[in-house]
py3Dmol code that shows the C-alpha trace and the ligand (Angstrom):
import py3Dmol

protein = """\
ATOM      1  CA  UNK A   1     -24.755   3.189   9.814  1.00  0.00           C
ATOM      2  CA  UNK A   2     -27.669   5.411   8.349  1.00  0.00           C
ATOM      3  CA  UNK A   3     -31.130   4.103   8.971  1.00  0.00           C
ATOM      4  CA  UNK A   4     -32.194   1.818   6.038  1.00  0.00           C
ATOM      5  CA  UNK A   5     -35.991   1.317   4.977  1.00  0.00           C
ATOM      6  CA  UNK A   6     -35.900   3.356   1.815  1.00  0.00           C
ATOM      7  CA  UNK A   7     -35.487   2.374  -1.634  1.00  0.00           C
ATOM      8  CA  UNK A   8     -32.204   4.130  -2.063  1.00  0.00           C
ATOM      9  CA  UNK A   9     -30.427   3.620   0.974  1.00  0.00           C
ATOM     10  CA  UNK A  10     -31.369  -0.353  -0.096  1.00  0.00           C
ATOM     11  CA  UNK A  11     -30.312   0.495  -3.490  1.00  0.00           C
ATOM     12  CA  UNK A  12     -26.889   1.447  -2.348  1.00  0.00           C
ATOM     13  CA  UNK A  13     -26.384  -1.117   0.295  1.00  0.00           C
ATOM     14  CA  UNK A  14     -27.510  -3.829  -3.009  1.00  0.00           C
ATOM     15  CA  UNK A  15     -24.827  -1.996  -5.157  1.00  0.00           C
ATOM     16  CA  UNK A  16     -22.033  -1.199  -2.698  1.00  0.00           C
ATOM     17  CA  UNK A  17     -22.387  -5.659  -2.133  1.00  0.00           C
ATOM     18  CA  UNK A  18     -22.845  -6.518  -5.823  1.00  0.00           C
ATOM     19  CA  UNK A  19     -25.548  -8.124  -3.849  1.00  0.00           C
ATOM     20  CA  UNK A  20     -28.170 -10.607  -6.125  1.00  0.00           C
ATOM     21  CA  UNK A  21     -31.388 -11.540  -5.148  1.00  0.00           C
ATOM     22  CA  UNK A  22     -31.826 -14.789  -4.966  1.00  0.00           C
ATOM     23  CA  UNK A  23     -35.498 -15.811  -6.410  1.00  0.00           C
ATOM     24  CA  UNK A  24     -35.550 -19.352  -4.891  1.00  0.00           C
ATOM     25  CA  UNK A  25     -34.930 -17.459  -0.725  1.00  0.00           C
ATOM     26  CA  UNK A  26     -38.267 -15.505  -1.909  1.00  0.00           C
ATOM     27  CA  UNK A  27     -36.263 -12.207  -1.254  1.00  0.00           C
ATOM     28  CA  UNK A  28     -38.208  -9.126  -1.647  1.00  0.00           C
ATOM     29  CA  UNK A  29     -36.803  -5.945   0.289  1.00  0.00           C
ATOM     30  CA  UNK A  30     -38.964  -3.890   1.994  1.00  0.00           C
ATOM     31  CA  UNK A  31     -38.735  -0.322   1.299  1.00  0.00           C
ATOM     32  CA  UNK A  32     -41.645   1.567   3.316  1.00  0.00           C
ATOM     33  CA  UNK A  33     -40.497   3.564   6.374  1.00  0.00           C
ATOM     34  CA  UNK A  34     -44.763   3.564   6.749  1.00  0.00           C
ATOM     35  CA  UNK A  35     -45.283   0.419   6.053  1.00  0.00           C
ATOM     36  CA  UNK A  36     -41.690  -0.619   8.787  1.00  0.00           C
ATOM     37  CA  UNK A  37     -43.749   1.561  11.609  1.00  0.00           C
ATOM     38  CA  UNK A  38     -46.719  -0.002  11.154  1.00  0.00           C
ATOM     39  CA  UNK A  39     -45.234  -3.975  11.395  1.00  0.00           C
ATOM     40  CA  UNK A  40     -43.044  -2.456  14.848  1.00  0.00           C
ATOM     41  CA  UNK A  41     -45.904  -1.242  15.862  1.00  0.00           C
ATOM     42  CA  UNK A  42     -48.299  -4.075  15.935  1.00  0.00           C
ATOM     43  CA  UNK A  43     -45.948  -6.489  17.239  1.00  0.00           C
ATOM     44  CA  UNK A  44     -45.718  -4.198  20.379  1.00  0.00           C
ATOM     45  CA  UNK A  45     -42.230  -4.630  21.357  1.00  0.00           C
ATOM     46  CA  UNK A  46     -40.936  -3.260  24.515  1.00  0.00           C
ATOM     47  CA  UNK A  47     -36.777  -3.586  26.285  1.00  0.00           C
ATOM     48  CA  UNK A  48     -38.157  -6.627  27.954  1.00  0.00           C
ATOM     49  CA  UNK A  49     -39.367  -8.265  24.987  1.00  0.00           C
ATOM     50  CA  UNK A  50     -36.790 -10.814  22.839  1.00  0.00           C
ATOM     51  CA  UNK A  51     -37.708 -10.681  19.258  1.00  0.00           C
ATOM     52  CA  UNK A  52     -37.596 -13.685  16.669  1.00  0.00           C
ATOM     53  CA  UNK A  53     -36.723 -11.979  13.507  1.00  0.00           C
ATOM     54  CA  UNK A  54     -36.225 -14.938  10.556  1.00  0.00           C
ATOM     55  CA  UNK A  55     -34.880 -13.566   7.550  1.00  0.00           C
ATOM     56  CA  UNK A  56     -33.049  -9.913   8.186  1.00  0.00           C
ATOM     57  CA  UNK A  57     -32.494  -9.532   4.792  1.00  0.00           C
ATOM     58  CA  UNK A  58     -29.987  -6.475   4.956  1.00  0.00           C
ATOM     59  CA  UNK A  59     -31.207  -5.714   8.223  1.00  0.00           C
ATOM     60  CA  UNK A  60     -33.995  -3.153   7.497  1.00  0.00           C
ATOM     61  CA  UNK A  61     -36.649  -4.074   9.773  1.00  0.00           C
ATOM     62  CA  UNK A  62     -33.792  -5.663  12.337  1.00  0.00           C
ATOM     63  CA  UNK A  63     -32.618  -2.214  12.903  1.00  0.00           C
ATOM     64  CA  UNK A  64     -35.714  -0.764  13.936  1.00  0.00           C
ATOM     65  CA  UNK A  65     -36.232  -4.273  16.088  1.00  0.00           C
ATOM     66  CA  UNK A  66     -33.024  -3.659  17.742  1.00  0.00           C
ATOM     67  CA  UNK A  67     -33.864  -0.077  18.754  1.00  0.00           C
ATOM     68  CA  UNK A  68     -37.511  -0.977  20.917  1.00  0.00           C
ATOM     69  CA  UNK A  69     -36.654  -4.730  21.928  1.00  0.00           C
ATOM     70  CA  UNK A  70     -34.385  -5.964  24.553  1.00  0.00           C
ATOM     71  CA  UNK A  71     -32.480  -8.467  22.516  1.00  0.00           C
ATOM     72  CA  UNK A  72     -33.331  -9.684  18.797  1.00  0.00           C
ATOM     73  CA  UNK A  73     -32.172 -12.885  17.376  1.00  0.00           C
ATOM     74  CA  UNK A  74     -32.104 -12.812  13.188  1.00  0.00           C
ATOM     75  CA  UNK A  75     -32.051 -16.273  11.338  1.00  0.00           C
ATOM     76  CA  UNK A  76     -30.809 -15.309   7.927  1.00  0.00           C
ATOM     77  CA  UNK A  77     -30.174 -18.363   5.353  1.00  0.00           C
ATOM     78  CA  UNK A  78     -28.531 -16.887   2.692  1.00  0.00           C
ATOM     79  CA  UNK A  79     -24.899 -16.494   3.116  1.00  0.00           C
ATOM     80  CA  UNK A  80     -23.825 -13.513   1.100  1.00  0.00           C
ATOM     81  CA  UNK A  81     -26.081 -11.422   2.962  1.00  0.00           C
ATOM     82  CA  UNK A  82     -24.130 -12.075   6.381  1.00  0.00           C
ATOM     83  CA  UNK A  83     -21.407  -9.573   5.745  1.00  0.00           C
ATOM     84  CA  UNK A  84     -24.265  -7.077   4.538  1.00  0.00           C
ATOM     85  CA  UNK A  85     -25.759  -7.921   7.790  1.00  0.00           C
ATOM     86  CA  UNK A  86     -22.513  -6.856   9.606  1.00  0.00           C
ATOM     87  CA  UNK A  87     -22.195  -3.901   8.712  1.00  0.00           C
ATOM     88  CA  UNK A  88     -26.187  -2.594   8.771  1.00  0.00           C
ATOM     89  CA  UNK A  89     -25.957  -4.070  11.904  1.00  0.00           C
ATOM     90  CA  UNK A  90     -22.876  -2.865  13.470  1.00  0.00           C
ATOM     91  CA  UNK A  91     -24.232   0.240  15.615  1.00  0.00           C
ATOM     92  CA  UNK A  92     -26.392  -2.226  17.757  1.00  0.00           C
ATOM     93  CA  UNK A  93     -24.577  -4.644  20.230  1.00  0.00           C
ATOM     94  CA  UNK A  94     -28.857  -6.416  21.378  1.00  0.00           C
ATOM     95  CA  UNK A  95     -28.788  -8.124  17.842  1.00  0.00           C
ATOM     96  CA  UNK A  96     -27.464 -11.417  17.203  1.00  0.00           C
ATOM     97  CA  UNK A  97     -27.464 -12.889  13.161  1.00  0.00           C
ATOM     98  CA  UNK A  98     -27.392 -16.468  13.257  1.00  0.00           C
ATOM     99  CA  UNK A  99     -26.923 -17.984   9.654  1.00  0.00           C
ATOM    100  CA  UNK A 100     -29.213 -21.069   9.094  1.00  0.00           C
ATOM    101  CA  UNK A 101     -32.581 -22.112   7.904  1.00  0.00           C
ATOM    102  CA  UNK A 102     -35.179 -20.979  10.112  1.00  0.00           C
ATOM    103  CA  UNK A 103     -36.902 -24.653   9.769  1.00  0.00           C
ATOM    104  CA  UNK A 104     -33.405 -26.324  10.612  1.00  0.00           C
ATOM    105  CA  UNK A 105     -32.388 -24.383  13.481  1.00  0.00           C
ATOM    106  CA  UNK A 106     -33.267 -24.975  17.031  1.00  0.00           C
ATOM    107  CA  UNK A 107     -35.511 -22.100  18.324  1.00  0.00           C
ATOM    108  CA  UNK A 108     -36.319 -23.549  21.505  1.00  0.00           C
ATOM    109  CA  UNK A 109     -32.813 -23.510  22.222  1.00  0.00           C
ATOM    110  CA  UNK A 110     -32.527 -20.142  21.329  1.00  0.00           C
ATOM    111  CA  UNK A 111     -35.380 -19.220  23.439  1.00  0.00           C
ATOM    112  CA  UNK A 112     -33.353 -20.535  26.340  1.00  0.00           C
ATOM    113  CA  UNK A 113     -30.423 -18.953  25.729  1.00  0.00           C
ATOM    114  CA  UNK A 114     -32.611 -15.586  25.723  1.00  0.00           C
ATOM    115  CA  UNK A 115     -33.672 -16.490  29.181  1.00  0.00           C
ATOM    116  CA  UNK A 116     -36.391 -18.354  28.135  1.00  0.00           C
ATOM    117  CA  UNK A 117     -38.866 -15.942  28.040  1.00  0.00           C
ATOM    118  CA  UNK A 118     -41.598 -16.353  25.757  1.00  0.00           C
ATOM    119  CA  UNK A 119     -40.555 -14.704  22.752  1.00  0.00           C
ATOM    120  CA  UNK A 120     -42.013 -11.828  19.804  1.00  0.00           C
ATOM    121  CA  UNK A 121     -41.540 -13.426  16.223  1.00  0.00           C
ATOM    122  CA  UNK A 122     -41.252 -10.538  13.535  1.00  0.00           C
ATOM    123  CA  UNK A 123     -40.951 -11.094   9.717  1.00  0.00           C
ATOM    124  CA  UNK A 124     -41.533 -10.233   6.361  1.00  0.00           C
ATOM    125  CA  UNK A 125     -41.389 -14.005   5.454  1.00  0.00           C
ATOM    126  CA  UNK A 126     -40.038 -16.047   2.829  1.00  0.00           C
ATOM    127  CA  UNK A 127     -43.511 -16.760   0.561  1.00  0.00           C
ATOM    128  CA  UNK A 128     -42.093 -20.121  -0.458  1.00  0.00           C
ATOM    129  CA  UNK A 129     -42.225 -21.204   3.144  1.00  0.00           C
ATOM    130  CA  UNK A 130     -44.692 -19.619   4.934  1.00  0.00           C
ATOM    131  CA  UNK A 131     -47.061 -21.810   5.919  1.00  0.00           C
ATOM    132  CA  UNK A 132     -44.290 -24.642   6.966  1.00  0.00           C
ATOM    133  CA  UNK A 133     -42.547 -21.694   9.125  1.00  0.00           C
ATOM    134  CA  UNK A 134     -46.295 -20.728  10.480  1.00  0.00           C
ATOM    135  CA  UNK A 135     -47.180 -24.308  10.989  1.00  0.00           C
ATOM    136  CA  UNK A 136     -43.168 -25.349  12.911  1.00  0.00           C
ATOM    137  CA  UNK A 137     -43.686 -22.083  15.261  1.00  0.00           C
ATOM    138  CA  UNK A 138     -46.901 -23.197  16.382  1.00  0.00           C
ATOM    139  CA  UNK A 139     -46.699 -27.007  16.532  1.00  0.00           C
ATOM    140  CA  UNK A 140     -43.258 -27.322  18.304  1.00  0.00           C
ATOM    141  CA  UNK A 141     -44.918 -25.567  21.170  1.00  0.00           C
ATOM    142  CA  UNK A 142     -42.219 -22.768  21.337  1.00  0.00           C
ATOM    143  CA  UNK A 143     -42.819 -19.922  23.952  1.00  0.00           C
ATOM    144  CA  UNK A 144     -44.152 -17.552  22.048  1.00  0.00           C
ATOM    145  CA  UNK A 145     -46.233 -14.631  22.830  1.00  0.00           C
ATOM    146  CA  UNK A 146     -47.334 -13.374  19.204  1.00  0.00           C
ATOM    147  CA  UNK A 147     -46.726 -13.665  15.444  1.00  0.00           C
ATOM    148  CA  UNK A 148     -46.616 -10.645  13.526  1.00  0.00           C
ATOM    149  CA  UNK A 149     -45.613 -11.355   9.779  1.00  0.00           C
ATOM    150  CA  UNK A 150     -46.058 -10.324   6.402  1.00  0.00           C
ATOM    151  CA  UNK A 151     -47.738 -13.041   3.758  1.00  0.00           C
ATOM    152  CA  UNK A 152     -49.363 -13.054   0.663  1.00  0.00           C
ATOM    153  CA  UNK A 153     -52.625 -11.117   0.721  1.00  0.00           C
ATOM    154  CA  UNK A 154     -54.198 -14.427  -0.223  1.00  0.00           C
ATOM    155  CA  UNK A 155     -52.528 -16.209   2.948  1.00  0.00           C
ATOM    156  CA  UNK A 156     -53.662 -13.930   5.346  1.00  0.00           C
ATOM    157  CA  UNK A 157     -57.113 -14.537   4.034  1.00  0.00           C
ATOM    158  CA  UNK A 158     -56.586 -17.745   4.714  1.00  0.00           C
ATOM    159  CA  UNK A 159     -55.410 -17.557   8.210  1.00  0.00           C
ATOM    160  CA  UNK A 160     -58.938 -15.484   9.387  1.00  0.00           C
ATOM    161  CA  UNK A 161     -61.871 -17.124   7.446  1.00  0.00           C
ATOM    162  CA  UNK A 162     -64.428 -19.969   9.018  1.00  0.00           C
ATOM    163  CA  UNK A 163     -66.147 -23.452   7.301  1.00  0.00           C
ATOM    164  CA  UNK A 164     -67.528 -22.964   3.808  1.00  0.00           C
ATOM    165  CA  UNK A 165     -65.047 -20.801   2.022  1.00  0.00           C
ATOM    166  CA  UNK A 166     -62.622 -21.918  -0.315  1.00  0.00           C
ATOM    167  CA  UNK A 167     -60.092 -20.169   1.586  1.00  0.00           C
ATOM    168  CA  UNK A 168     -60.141 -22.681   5.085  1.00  0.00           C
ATOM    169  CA  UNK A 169     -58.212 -25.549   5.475  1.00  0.00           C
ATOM    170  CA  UNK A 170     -55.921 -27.112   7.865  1.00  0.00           C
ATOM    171  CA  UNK A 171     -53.687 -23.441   8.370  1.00  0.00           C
ATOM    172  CA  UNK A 172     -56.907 -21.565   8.922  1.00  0.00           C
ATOM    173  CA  UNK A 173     -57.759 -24.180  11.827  1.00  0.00           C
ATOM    174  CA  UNK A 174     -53.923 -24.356  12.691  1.00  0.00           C
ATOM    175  CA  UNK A 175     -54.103 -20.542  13.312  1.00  0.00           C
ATOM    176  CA  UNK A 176     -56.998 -20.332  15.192  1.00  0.00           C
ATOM    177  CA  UNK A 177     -56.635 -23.372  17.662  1.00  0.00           C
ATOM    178  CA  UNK A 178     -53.173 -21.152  18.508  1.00  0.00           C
ATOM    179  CA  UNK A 179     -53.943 -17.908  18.509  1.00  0.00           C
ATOM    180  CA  UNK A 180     -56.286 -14.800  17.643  1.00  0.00           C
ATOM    181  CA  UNK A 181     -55.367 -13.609  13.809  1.00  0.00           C
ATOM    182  CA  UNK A 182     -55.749 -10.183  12.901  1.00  0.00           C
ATOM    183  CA  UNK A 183     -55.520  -8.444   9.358  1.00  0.00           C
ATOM    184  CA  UNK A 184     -53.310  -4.937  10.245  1.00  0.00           C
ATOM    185  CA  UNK A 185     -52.541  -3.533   7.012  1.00  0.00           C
ATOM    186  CA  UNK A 186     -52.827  -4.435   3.331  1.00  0.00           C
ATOM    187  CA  UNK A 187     -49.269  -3.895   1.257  1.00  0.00           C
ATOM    188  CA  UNK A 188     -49.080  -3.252  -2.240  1.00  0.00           C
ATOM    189  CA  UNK A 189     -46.493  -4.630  -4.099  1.00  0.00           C
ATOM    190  CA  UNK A 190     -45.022  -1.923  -5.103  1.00  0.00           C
ATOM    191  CA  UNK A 191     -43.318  -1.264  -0.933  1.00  0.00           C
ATOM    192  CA  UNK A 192     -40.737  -4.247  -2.236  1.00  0.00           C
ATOM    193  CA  UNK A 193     -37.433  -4.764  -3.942  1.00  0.00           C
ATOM    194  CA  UNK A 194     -37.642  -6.579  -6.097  1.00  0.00           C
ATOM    195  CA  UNK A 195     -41.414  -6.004  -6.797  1.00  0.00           C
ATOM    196  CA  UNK A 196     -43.191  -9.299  -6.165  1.00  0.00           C
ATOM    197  CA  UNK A 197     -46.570 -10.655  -8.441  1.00  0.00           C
ATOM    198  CA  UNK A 198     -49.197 -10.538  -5.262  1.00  0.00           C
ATOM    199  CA  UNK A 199     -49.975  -8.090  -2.776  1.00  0.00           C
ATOM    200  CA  UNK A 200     -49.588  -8.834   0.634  1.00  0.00           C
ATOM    201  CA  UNK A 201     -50.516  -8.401   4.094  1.00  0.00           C
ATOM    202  CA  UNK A 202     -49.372  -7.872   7.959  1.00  0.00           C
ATOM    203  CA  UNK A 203     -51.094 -10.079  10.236  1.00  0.00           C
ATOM    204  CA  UNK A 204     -50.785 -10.193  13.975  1.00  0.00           C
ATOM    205  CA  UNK A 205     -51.386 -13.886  15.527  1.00  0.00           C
ATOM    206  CA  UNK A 206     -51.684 -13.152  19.146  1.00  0.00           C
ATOM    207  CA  UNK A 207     -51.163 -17.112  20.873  1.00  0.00           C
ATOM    208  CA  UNK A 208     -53.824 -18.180  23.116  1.00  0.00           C
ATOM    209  CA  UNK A 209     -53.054 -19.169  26.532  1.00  0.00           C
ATOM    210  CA  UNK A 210     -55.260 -21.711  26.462  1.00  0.00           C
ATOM    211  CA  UNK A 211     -56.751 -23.149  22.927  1.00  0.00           C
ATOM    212  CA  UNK A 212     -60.497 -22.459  22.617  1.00  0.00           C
ATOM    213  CA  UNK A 213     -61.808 -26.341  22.097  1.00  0.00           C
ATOM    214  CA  UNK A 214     -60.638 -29.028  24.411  1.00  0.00           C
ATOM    215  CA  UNK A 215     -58.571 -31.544  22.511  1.00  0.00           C
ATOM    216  CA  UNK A 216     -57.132 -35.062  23.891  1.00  0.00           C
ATOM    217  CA  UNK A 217     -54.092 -35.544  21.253  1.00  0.00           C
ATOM    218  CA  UNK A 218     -53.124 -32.048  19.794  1.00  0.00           C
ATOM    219  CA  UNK A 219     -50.859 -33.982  17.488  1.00  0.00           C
ATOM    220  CA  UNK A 220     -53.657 -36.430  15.804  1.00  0.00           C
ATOM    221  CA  UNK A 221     -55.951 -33.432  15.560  1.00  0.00           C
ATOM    222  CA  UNK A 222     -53.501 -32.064  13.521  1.00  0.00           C
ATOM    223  CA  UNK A 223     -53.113 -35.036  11.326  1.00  0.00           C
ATOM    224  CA  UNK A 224     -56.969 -35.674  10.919  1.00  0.00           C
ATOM    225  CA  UNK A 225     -57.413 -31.844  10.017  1.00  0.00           C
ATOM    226  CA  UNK A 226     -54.806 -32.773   6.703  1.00  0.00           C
ATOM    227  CA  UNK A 227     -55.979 -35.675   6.255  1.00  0.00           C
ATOM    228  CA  UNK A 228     -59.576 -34.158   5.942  1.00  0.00           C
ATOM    229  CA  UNK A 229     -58.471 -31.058   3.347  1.00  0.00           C
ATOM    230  CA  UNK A 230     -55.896 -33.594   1.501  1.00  0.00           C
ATOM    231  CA  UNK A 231     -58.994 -34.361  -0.718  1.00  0.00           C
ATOM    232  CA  UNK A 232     -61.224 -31.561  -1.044  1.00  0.00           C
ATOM    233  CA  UNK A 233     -63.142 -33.264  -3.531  1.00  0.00           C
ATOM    234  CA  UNK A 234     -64.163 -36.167  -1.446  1.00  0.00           C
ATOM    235  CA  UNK A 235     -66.447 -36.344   2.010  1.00  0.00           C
ATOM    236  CA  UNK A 236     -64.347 -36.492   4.568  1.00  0.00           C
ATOM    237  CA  UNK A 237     -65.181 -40.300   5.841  1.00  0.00           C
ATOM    238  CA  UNK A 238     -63.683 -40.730   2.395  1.00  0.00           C
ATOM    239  CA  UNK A 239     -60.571 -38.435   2.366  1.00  0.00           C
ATOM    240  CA  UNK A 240     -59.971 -39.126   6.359  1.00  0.00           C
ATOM    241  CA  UNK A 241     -59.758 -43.482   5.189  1.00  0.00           C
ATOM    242  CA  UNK A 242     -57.549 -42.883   2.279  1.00  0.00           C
ATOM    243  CA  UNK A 243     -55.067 -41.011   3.952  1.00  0.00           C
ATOM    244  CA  UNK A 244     -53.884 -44.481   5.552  1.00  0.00           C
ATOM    245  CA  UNK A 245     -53.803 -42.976   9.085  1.00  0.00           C
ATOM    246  CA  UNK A 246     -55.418 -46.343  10.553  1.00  0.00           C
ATOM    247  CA  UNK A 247     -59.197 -44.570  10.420  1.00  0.00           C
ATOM    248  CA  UNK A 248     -61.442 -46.961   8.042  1.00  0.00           C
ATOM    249  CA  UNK A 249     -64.859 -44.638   6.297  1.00  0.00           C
ATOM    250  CA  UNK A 250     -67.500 -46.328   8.698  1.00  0.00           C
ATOM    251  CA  UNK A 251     -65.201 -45.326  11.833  1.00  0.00           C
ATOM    252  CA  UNK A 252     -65.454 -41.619  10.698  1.00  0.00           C
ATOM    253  CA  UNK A 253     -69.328 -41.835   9.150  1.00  0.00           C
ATOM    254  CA  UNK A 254     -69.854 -43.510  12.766  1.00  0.00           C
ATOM    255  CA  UNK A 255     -67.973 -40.601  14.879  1.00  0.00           C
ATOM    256  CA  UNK A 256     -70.061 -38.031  12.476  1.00  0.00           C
ATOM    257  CA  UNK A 257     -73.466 -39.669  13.572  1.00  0.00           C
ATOM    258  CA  UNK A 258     -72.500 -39.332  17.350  1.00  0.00           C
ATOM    259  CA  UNK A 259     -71.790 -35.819  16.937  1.00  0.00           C
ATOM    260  CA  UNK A 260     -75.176 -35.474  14.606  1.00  0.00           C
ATOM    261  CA  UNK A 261     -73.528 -35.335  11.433  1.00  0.00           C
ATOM    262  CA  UNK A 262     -74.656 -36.942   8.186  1.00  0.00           C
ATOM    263  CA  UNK A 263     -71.956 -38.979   6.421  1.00  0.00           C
ATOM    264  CA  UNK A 264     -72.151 -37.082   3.359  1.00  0.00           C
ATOM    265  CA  UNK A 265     -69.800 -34.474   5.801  1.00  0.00           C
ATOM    266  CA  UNK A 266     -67.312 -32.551   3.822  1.00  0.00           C
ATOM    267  CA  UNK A 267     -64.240 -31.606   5.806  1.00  0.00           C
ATOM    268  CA  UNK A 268     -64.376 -27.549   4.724  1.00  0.00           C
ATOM    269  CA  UNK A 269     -67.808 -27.452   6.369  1.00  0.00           C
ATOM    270  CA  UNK A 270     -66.278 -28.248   9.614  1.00  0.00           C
ATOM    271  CA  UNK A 271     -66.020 -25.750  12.986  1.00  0.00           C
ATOM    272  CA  UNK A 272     -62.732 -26.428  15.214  1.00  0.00           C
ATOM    273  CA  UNK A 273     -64.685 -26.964  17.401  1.00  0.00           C
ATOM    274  CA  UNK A 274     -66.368 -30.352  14.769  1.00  0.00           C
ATOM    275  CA  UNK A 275     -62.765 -31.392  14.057  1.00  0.00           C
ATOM    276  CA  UNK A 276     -61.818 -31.434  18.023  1.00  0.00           C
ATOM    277  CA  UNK A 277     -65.170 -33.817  19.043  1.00  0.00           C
ATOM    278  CA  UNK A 278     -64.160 -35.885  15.744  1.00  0.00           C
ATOM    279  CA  UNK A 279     -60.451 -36.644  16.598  1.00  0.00           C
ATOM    280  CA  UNK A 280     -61.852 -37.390  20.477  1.00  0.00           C
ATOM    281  CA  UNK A 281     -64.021 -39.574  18.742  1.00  0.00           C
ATOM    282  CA  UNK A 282     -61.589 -41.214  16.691  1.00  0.00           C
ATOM    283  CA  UNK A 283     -58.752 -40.830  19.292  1.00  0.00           C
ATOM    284  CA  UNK A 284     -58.483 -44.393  20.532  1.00  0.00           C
ATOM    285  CA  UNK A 285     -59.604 -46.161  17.573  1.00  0.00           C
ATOM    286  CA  UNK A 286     -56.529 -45.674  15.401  1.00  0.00           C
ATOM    287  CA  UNK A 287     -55.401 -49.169  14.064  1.00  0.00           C
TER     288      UNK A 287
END
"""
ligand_1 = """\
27
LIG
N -36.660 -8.798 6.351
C -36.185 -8.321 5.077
C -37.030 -7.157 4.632
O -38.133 -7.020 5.166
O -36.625 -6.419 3.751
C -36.156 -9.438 4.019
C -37.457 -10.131 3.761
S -37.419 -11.252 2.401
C -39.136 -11.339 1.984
C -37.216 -12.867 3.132
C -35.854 -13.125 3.772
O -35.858 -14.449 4.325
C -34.672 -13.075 2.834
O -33.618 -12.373 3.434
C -34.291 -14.550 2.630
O -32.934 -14.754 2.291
C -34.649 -15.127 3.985
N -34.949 -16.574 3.997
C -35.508 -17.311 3.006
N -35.651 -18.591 3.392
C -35.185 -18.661 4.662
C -35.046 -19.729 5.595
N -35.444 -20.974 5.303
N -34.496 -19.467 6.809
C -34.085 -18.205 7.125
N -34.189 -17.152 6.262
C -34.725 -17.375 5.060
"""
view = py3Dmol.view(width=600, height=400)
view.addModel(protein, "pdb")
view.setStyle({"model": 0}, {"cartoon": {"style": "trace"}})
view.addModel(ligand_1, "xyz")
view.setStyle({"model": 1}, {"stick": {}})
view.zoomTo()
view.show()
């Protein structure tokens, strides 16, 4: 099978199928060779490496996976590209297609089955789920070594910025209590198929092996930090007691004081390391 990447050799792979693209799997086809290099390239991938791919597509960037990685495991959900799949995919016998939802299937499992070694996750993600994929990865504490994944222009922005931009909220904290996020190229629209309505962006999240703030209950940090940026509008004692996560307003204004904060606090003006002494605080006082 020739190599794919291009807009023709997609073109004739999407005509020799009578293959549709389906709007609601947010499938947009890359078709940069420069653009492929540069994603293989950041994510670093060497024979021992196992590589997360989730959504193949028709195999573009899983082809160029399979030739620098030891194994790859693709997590495609849409069914009528499967056969596609078997055929771009016939010439390497490291790949295996599994056909599911990526936020259904069991990855640690898979992880074990690959030897359990922590694991590479490459994509050019499905922008109607990125954040929940993003989000799953990180929070079912999966052994993974990095994250390299293209997103909307305006999520990578997102995953990088600190308090006091419109931009932060609970992903930008997510990301950066897991890992280090870096910005390695910008992507026009115009490297897809179908052409999509933002530009986009391949970040690198390299996981931490430690996180950088000390936290008691990863899990409640994680539900404070939504609870905070559910309201944007509100201070955060406000948003944080009418979230109904057994936290009344004078338990937060009182945790704020301790850590010298007035109550007026909004939750976007907030460090990780401010959210990680304010769910300590509140830790034990949940009703
Ligand atoms: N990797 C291909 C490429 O770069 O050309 C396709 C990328 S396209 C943006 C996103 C892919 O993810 C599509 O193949 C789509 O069918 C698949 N997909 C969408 N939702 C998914 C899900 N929940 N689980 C697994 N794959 C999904």
């Amino acid at each position: 099978m020739a190599s794919l990447g291009s807009r023709k050799a997609t073109s004739e792979i999407i005509q020799k199928y009578r293959f549709d693209f389906r709007k609601k799997y947010g499938q947009n086809f890359l078709v940069d060779k420069n653009i492929l290099d540069k994603i293989v390239a950041a994510a670093d991938i060497s024979r021992d490496d196992c590589v997360l791919e989730i959504g193949p597509g028709i195999g573009t960037m899983t082809q160029r996976l399979a030739e620098e990685a030891g194994e790859v495991v693709a997590v495609e959900i849409d069914g009528n590209l499967i056969p596609i799949l078997e055929e771009t995919l016939s010439g390497y016998d490291n790949v295996t297609v599994i056909h599911d939802d990526i936020l259904k299937v069991d990855i640690e499992d898979i992880a074990k089955r690959h030897g359990g070694r922590p694991m590479k996750v490459v994509a050019n993600l499905p922008y109607y789920i990125t954040t929940p994929i993003i989000m799953a990865l990180f929070e079912k504490r999966l052994p993974l070594k990095s994250i390299t994944v293209m997103v909307q222009q305006e999520v990578a922005d997102r995953m990088g910025v600190g308090p006091g931009t419109k931009e932060y909220g609970a992903l930008s904290l997510a990301v950066q209590y897991y890992a280090r996020p870096e910005i390695i190229t910008k992507v026009p629209a115009a490297c897809f198929m179908p052409k999509p309505n933002v530009d986009s962006a391949v970040v690198r999240l390299t996981r931490y092996d430690e996180p950088p703030v000390e936290v008691e209950d990863e899990r409640w940090l994680f539900t404070l930090i939504r609870a905070s940026f559910n309201q944007r509008r509100k201070t955060l004692a406000n948003g944080i007691a009418n979230a109904g996560i057994g936290i009344g307003r004078g338990q937060v204004e009182d945790a704020l004081a301790v850590t010298g904060l007035p109550p007026t606090t909004r939750g976007e003006t907030l460090t990780l390391k401010q959210f990680a002494d304010l769910s300590n605080a509140l830790c034990g006082q949940r009703r």
